[in-house]
Wavefront OBJ file of the C-alpha trace (Angstrom):
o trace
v 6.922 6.397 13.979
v 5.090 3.462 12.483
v 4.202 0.319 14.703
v 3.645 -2.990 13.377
v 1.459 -5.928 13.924
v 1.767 -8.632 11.762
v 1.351 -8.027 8.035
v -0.729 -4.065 9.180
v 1.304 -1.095 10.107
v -0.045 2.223 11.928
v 1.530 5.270 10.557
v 0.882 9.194 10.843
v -0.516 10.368 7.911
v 2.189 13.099 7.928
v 1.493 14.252 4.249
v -1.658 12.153 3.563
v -4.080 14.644 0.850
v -6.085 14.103 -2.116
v -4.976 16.363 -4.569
v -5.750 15.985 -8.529
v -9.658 16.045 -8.196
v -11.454 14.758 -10.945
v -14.101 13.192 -12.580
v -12.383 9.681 -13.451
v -9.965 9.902 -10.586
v -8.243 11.443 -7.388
v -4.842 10.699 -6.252
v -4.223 10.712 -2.677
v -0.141 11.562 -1.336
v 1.264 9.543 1.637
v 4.267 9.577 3.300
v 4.636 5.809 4.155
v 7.527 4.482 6.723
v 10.732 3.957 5.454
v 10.428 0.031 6.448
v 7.623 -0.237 3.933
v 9.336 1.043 0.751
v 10.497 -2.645 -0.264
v 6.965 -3.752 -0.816
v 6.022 -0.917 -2.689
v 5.995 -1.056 -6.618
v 4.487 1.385 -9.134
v 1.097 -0.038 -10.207
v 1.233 -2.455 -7.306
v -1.061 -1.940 -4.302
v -1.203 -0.258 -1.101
v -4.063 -0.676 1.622
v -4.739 2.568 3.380
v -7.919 1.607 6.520
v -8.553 -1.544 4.730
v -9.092 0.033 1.107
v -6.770 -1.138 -1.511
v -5.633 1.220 -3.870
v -3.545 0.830 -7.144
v -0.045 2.801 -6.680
v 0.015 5.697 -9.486
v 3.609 6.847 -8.700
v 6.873 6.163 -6.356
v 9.280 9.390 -4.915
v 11.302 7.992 -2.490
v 8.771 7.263 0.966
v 6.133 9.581 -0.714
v 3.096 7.252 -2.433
v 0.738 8.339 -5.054
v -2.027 6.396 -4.889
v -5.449 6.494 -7.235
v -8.717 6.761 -5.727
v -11.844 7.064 -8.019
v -14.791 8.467 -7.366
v -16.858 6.105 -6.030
v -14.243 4.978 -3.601
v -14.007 8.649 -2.124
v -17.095 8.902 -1.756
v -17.711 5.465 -0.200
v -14.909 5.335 2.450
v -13.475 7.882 4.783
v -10.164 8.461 3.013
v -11.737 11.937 2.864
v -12.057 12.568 6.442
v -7.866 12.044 6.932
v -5.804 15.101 7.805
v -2.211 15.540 8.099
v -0.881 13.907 11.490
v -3.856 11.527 11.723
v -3.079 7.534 12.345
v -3.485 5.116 9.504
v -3.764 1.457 9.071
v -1.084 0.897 5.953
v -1.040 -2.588 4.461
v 1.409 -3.998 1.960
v 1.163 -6.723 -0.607
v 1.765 -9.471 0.964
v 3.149 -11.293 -2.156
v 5.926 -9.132 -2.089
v 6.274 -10.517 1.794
v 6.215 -14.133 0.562
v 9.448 -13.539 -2.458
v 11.046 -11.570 0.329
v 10.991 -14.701 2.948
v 11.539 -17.057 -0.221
v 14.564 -15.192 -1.582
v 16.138 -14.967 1.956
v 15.503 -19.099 2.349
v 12.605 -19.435 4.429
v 9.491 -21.071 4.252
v 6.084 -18.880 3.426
v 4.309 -21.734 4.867
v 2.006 -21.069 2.267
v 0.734 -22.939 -0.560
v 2.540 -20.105 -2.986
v 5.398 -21.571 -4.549
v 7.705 -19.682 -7.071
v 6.908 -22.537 -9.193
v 3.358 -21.737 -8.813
v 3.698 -18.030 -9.334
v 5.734 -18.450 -12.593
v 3.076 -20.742 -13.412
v 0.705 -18.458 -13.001
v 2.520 -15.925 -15.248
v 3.865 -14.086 -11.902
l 1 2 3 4 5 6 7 8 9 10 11 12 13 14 15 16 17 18 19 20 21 22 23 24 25 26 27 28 29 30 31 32 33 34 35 36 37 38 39 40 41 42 43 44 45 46 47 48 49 50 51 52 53 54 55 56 57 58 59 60 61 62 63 64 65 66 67 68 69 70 71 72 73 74 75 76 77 78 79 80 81 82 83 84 85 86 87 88 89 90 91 92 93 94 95 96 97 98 99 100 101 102 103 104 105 106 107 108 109 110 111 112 113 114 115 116 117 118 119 120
């Protein structure tokens, strides 16, 4: 079960593993909770303990995500097993168009005007 605070959710890694080792790039698998899947987009982002990594593919709640080398070896996504807790955080652009689309403020200074503005 994932628990939320704010904008951060705490989810079991339940099939968090690097797989695809290579020299350019590894991918790391999670299984995110089913109440993030609306903020998740192929190519968007997804913060896994505070590191932000690009999303390489979608399959339902299972995340592909691309780590390179110097990101392994600099964090401790390595150190994660099956079953262990991680801090998951979404894009929280995709939070402000949610709130927007659904008529409520993002008390923000991010318009829609802004983002199509900005070529968003």
């Amino acid at each position: 079960m994932a628990t939320s605070y704010r904008d951060m959710w705490t989810a079991p890694a339940r099939s968090f593993r690097l797989t695809g080792y290579g020299s350019l790039m590894t991918t790391g698998l999670i299984e995110i909770p089913p109440e993030l899947t609306r903020y998740v987009i192929f190519k968007g982002s997804l913060s896994i303990e505070g590191v932000s990594l690009t999303i390489a593919q979608i399959d339902g709640m299972q995340v592909t995500t691309a780590i390179i080398p110097h990101t392994l070896e600099m964090t401790n996504l390595k150190s994660f097993k099956p079953g262990d807790p991680m801090n998951l955080e979404v894009d929280v652009i995709a939070k402000y168009v949610e709130r927007m689309l659904h008529g409520g403020s993002a008390n923000s200074a991010i318009t829609l005007e802004r983002l199509v503005s900005q070529g968003f």
